[in-house]
Structure formats: structure tokens, C-alpha cells
C-alpha positions as CSV (number, residue, x, y, z in Angstrom):
1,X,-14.9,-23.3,6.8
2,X,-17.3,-20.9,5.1
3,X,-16.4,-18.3,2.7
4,X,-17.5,-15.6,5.2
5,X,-14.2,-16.6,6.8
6,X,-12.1,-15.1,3.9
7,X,-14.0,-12.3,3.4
8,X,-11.3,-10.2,4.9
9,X,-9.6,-9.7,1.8
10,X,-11.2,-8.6,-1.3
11,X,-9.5,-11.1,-3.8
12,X,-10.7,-14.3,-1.7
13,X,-14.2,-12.7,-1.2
14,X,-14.8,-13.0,-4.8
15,X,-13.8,-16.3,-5.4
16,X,-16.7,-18.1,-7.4
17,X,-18.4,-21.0,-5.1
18,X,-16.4,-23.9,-7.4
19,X,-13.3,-21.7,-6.7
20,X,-13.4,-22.0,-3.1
21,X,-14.4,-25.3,-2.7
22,X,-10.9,-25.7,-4.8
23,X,-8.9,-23.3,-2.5
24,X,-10.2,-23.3,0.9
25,X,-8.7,-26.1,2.1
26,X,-5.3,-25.0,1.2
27,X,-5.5,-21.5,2.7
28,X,-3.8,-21.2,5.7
29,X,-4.0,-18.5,8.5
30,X,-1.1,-17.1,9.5
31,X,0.6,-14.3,11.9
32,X,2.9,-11.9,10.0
33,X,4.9,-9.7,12.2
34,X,6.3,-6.4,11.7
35,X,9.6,-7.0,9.6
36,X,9.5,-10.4,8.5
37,X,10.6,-10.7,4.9
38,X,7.8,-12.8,2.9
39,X,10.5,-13.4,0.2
40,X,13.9,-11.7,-0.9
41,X,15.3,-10.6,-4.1
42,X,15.7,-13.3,-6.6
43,X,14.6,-16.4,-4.3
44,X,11.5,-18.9,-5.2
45,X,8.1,-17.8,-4.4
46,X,6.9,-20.9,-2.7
47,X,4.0,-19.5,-0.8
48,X,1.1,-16.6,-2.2
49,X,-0.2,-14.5,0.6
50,X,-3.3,-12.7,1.0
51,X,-3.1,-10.2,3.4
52,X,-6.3,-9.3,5.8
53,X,-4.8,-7.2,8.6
54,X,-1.1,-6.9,7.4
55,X,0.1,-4.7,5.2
56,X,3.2,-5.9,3.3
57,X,5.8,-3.2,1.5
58,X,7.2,-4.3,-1.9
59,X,11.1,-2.8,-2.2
60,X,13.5,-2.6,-4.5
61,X,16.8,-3.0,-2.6
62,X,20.2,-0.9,-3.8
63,X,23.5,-2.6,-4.1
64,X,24.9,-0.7,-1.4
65,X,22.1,-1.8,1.4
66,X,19.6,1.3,0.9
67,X,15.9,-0.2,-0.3
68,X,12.9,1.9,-1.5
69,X,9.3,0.7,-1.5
70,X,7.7,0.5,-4.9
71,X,4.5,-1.0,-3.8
72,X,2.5,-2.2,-0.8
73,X,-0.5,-4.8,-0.3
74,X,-3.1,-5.0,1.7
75,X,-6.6,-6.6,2.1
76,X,-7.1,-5.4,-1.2
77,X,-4.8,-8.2,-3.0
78,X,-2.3,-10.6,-2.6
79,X,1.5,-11.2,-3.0
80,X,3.7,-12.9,-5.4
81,X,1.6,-11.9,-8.8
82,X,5.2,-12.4,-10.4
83,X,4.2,-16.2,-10.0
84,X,1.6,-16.4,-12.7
85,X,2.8,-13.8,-14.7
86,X,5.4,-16.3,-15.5
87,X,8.2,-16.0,-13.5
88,X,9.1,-18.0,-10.6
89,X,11.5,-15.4,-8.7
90,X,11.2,-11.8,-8.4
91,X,13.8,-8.6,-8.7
92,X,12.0,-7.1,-4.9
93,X,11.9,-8.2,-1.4
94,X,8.5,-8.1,0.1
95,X,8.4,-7.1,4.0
96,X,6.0,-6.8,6.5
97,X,5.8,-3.4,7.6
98,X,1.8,-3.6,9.5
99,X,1.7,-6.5,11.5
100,X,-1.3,-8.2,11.4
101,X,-2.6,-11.4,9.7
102,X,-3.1,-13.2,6.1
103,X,-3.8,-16.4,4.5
104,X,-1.0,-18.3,2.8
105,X,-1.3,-20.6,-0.3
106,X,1.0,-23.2,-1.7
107,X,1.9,-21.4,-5.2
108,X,0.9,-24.6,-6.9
109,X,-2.5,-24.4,-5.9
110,X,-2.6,-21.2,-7.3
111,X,-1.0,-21.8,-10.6
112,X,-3.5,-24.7,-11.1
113,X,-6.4,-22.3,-10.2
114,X,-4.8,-19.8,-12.6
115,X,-4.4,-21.8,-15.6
116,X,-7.9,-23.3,-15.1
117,X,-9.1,-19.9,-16.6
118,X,-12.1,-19.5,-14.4
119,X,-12.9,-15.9,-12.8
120,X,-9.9,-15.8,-10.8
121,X,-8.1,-15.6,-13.9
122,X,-9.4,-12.8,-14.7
123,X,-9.8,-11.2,-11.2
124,X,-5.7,-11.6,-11.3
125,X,-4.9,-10.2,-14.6
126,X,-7.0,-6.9,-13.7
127,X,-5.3,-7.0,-9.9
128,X,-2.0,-7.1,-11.5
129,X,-2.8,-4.0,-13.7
130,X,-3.6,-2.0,-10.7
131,X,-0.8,-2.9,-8.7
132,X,1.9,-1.6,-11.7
133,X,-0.3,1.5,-12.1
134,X,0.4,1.6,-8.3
135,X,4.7,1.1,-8.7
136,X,4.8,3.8,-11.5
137,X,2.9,6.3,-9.9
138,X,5.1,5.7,-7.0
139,X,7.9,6.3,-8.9
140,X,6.0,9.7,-10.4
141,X,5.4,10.6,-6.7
142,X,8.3,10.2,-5.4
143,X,10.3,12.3,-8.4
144,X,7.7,15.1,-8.4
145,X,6.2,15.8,-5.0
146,X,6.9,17.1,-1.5
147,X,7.2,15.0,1.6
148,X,4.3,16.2,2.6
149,X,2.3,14.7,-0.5
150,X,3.6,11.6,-0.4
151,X,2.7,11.1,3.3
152,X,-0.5,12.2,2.9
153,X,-0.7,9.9,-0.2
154,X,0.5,6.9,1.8
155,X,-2.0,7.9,4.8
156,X,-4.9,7.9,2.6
157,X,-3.6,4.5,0.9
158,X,-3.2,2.3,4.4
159,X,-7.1,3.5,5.5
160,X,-7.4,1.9,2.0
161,X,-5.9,-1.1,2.4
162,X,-6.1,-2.1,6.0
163,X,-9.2,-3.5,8.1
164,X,-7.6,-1.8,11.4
165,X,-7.7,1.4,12.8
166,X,-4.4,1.3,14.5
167,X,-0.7,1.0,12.7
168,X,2.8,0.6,14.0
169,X,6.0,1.6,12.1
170,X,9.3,3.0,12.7
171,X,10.3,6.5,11.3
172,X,13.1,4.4,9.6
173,X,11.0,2.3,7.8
174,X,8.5,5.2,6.8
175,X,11.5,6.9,5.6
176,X,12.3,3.8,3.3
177,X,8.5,3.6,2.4
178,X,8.4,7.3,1.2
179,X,11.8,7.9,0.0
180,X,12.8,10.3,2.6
181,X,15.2,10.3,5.9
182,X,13.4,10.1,9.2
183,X,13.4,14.0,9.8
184,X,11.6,14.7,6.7
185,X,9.0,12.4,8.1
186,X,9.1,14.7,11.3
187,X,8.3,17.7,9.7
188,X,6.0,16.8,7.6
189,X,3.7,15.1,10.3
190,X,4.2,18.9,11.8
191,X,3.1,20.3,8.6
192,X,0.1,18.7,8.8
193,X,-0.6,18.6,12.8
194,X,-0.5,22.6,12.3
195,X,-3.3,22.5,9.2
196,X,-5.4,20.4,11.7
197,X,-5.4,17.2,9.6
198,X,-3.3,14.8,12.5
199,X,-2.7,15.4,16.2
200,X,0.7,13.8,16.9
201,X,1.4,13.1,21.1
202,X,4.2,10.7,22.3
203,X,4.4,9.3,18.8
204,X,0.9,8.7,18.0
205,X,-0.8,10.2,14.8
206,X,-4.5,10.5,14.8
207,X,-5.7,11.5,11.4
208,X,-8.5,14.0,12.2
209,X,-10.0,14.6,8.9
210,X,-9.8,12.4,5.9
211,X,-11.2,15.5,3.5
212,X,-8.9,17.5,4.9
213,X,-6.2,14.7,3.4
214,X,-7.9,14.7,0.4
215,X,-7.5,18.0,-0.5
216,X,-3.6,18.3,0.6
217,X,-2.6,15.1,-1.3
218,X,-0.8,15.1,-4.7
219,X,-2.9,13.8,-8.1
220,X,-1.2,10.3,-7.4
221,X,-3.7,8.9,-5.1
222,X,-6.4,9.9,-6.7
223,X,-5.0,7.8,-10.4
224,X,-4.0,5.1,-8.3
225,X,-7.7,4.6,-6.1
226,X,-9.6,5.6,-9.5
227,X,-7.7,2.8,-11.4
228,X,-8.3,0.1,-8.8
229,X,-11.9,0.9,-8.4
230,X,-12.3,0.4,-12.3
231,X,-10.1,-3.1,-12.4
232,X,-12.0,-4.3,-9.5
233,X,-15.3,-3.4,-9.7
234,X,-17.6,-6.6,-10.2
235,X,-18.1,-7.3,-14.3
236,X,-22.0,-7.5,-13.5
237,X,-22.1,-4.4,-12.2
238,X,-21.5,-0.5,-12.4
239,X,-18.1,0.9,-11.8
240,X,-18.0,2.3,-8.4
241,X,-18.5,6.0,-8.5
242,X,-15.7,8.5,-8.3
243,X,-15.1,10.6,-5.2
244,X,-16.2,13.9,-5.7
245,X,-13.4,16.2,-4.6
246,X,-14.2,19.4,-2.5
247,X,-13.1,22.6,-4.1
248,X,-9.6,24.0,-2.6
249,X,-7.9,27.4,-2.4
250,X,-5.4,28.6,-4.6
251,X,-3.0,29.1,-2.4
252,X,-2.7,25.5,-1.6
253,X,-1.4,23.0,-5.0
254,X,-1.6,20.0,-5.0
255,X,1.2,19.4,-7.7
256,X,4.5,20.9,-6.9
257,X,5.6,23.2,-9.6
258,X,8.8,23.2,-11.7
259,X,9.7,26.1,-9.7
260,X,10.0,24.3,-6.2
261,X,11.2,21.0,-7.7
262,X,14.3,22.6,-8.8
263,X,14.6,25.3,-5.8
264,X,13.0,22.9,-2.8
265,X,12.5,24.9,0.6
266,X,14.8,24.6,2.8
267,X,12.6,23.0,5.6
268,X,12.1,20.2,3.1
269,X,15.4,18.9,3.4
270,X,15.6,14.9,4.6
271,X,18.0,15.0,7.3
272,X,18.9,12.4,9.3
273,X,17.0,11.8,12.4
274,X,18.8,12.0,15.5
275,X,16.8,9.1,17.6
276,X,14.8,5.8,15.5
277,X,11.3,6.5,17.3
278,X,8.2,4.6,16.8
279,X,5.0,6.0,15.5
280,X,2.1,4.4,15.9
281,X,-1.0,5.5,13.2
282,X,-3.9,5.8,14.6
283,X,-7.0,6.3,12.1
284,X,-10.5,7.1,12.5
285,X,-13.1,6.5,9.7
């Protein structure tokens, strides 16, 4: 197998030629399915995966059954960093919430990879930075902005992270993944549907404009993307270049002031959904 194979995720793309003559013939394709749990709170990590087509939701799950997602993966990295950060368990679950595909590694061959020092080593280090800039700007996010925000902030991140143009998830577990019940969900996608930024029909989404996106999202996305393109940009070369943002109107913030973070609108409120309907995310480039 050639390393054109693995180009699908970004992490195994860069793998120096000694590197994948090491790991290549360890890495295993495999199906992950909408809901599968990749590993639970506290159990061994056995297995790293590097997702291609799959997206995969890190959560923190709550005594009482309730789980909130921290962080997800996508073609951009890989799961289980906890591994060679020197731990062997982990405090999260990790579950697939965009079916699709990835490659799976025995965490051994990893670990010997890791503490060989080579590129990877330092490709993992600088991955790992990214993804906790990613968990406490969640946490930020989800403190400080509207429903609204944070969909449009977790919109923008799946065109990031996936290789398809089409995405299936519950209202449920979007709930979980933003912080919100399912209604919230519901009226925000209206929110948006009426700016002209999504058409919604019989539970599709269609993002219409990703500018349009741009300019209603929160400050988040943008320190999250502009992090990750500065840890991963190749050492030999430039940084990739910032996104220039288009100016906006006044009337339209993208932080949510003190004012409405004590006093949120009514039609903001998160509550519950009345059905568990599926809505399937369609995106066009």
C-alpha cells in the first residue's frame, strides 16, 4: 500500500517515508458507525484511530447520565493523544457521531513511533496543542454565546474536518454536541434558514453560504482554525495565511454581550423537543 492511500487524513499524510514504512503495515481500515463508542471513561486505550470520513465527538459524561462534547476529530487528527501524553486511560468517552471510515493502530505501535523522536513526535505534540485550544474554547463557547453561534461554529468546524459533503445526526446528539436541548437546535437552524445561510426541508440542511457563516459565527472558530493552521503548518514552509474576514454590520455581534448573557431572549430558551428527528447536513463547498 502506498502512502497516497492514507492521504485522507492529514496526520498520516505527513508521515516521513521511514515513518510509514514503520506504520503502514499496522494500519488498519475500518467502518465506524454512527454511535459506536471508540472507548469509555476510564477504560484502556488499546487501539489509536485516525479518522478519514468519520467524525468522532469527545464527551465528558455527568454522574447522572447527561454527557457534553468537549471536542471532536476528524481527518484533521487522531484519537487517544491521552496515550502518549502518558496516561494509559482517559476521564472522556469518545463516540462516533459521522459515520464514515478511519484507520486503526495498535497503541503500541504508536508509542514506539512516539518515543523514537522522529517527525511524528513532533507532528503529535503540536496536534495535541491544538486540540486543548479546541476543548477550552469549547468550554468559552458554550458559557458565552448563543445557540445560534455555537451551531454556526460547529457547521463551519465539520466542513473543516470532514472529506464528505453529506452528515447524519440526531437532534439529540446535536443537542449534546452543543450544549443545548433539541428545540434550541430547532430554532436556531430557523434563525439561520431566515438570514439565507441554510435551507432546511424534511430534515435536511443545506449550508448555502459559507461567508454568510463566517460573518454570523462567534470569535471561537476563528481562535480555534487560526491555532490549528499555525501548529500544523509544515516547518519548511510559511504559515498558511489567515482568512480575511468580510466587514459586517453593526447591528449583527458576533460576541454576545453581558447584557443578553444575563437577560437571554426568550426564544433562546432550550426546551425539550417534542419528537427525536434526524437531520441530515448537507454541505456544499
Amino acid at each position: 500500500m502506498n502512502n497516497a492511500a492514507f492521504s485522507q487524513n492529514r496526520l498520516l499524510a505527513t508521515l516521513s517515508e521511514a515513518e510509514f514504512e514503520r506504520l503502514s503495515p499496522h494500519l488498519e481500515l475500518v467502518c465506524l458507525a454512527h454511535g459506536d463508542v471508540l472507548y469509555q471513561c476510564g477504560g484502556q486505550l488499546t487501539h489509536i484511530y485516525f479518522p478519514t470520513t468519520s467524525i468522532v465527538s469527545i464527551q465528558y459524561e455527568l454522574e447522572d447520565g447527561g454527557a457534553s462534547e468537549i471536542a471532536s476529530v476528524g481527518n484533521e487528527g487522531l484519537l487517544g493523544v491521552s496515550l502518549f501524553m502518558g496516561g494509559a486511560t482517559t476521564p472522556n468517552r469518545a463516540v462516533v457521531h459521522s459515520a464514515g471510515y478511519g484507520y486503526r493502530l495498535w497503541a503500541s505501535h504508536l508509542l514506539e513511533e512516539f518515543h523514537r523522536k522522529g517527525p511524528l513526535f513532533d507532528r503529535l505534540l503540536r496536534y495535541t496543542q491544538g486540540l486543548m485550544t479546541q476543548m477550552s474554547q469549547t468550554a468559552v463557547c458554550n458559557s458565552h454565546h448563543s445557540t445560534t453561534q455555537r451551531l454556526c461554529r460547529w457547521l463551519l468546524q465539520t466542513l473543516d474536518h470532514s472529506n464528505t459533503s453529506e452528515l447524519v445526526v440526531t437532534q439529540e446528539a446535536l443537542g449534546t454536541i452543543l450544549g443545548v436541548r433539541r428545540e434550541g437546535i430547532t430554532e436556531a437552524a430557523r434563525r439561520l434558514q431566515a438570514l439565507g445561510l441554510i435551507s432546511c426541508r424534511r430534515g435536511r440542511i443545506r449550508v448555502l453560504t459559507r461567508v454568510g457563516l463566517e460573518q454570523q459565527v462567534c470569535e471561537c472558530y476563528e481562535v480555534m482554525r487560526k491555532e490549528s493552521a499555525r501548529l500544523m503548518a509544515p516547518q519548511s514552509a510559511p504559515a498558511i495565511p489567515l482568512r480575511v474576514w468580510l466587514p459586517r454590520s453593526e447591528a449583527v455581534s458576533r460576541r454576545t454581550g453581558p447584557g443578553e448573557r444575563r437577560n437571554p431572549p426568550a426564544h433562546d430558551a432550550d426546551d425539550a423537543a417534542s419528537n427525536d428527528a434526524q437531520a441530515i447536513i448537507i454541505f456544499t463547498r
